[in-house]
C-alpha positions in Angstrom: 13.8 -18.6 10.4 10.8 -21.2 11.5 7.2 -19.8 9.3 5.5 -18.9 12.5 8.6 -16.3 13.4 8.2 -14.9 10.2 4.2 -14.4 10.1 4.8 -12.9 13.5 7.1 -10.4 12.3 5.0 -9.7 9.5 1.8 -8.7 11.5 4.1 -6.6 13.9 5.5 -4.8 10.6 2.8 -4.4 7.7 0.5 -2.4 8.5 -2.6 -3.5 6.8 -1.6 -6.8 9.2 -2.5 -4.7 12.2 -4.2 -6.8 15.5 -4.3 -9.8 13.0 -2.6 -12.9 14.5 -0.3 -15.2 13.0 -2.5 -17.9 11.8 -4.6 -15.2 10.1 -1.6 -13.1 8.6 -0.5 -17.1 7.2 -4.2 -17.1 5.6 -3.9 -14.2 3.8 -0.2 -14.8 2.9 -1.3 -18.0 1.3 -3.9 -16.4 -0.9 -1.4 -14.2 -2.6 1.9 -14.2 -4.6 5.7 -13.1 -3.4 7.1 -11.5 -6.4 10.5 -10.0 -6.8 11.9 -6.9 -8.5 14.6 -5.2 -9.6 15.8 -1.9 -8.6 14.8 0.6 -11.7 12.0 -2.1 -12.6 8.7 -0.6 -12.9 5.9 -2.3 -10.8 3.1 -0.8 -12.8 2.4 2.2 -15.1 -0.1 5.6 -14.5 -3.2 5.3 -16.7 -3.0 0.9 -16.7 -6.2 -0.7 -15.0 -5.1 -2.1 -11.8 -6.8 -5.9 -10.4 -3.5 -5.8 -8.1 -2.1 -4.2 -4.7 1.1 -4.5 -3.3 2.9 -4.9 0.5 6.7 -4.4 0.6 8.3 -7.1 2.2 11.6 -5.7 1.5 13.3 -2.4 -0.5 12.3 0.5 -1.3 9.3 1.9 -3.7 9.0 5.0 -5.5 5.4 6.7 -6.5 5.7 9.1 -9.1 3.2 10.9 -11.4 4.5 12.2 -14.7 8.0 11.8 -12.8 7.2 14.1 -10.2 7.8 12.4 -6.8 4.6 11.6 -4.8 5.8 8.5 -2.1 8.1 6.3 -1.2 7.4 2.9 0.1 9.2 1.0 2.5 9.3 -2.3 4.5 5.5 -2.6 5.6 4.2 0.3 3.2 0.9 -1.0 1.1 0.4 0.7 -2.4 -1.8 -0.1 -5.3 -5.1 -0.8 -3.5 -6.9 2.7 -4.4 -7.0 0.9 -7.9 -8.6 -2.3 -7.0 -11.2 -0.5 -4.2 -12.1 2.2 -6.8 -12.1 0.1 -9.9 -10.1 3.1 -11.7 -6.7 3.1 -13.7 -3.5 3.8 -11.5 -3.4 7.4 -10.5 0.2 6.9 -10.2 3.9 4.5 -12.2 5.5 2.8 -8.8 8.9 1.6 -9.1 11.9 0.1 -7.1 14.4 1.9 -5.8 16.5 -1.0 -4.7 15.3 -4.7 -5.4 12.2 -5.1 -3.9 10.4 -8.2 -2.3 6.6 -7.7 -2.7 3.6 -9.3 -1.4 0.7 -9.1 -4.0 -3.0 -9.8 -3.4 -5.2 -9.5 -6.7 -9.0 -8.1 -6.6 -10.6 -11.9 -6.9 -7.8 -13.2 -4.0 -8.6 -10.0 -1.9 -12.5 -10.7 -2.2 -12.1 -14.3 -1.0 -10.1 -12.9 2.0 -12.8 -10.9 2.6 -15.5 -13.3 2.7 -13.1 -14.9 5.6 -14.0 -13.8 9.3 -10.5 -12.2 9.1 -11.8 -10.0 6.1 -12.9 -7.1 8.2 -10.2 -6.8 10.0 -7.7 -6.6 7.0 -10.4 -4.4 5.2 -10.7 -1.9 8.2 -6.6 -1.6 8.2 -7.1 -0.8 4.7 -9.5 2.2 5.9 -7.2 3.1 8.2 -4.1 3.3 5.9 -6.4 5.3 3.3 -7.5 7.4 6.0 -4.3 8.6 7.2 -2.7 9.4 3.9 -5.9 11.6 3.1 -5.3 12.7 6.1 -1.7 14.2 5.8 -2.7 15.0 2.0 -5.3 17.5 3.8 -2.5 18.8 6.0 0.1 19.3 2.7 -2.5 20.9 1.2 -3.1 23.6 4.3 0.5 24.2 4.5 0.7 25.0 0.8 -2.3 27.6 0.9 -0.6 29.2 3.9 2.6 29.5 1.9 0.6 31.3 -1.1 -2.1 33.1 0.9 -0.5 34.0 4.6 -3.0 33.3 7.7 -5.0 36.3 8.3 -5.3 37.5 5.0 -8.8 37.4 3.6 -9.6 34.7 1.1 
């Protein structure tokens, strides 16, 4: 597959490569690192300090906290950036479910980028993936109140 074919088909699949074009999803891909696991390898461990976040570029992830499922990842699916945004330790041990083909920017790569003119684009995306998880985390949590305390009942 020609580079340019590829970089295409990454900004129509990753989502944190949203509106970007080619030449710019090439920039950013040339600031980071491909990196390959295993399926059962772990990525990273709850509790470490993260300077790292992840794209899957192929295979299947699996979030877990204290091995109680939280996400899975797939083709396109960012993870790890809470830790480098917040400065905090992982909230969370990510692992592959089948060998896994990741795309990894670290904090100082990710700050370059973002002194870039493409930097606002790919940090916006970034709101915008954070923002919709919250999102759907405010909806679980909705639906799990109205399973202990039924609508219409006072609270």
């Amino acid at each position: 597959m020609h580079s340019q074919e590829k970089y295409a088909q990454y900004a129509e699949k990753v989502h944190l490569f949203k509106g970007l074009s080619t030449h710019e999803v090439e920039r950013i891909l040339h600031c980071g690192k491909i990196i390959h696991f295993k399926e059962g390898q772990t990525v990273f461990h709850e509790g470490m300090l993260g300077t790292n976040m992840f794209i899957v570029l192929s295979g299947k992830i699996a979030l877990h906290k204290k091995s109680r499922p939280l996400a899975r990842c797939f083709v396109g699916d960012a993870f790890g950036e809470m830790a480098i945004l917040n400065d905090r330790p992982r909230t969370a041990t990510a692992s592959a479910l089948t060998d896994v083909k990741l795309f990894t920017l670290d904090e100082k790569e990710l700050k370059r980028i973002l002194d870039q003119n493409i930097g606002g684009k790919l940090l916006l995306n970034i709101v915008h993936v954070l923002s919709e998880r919250l999102e759907n985390a405010n909806i679980r949590v909705g639906e799990l109140r109205d399973q202990i305390q039924p609508a219409g009942a006072p609270r």
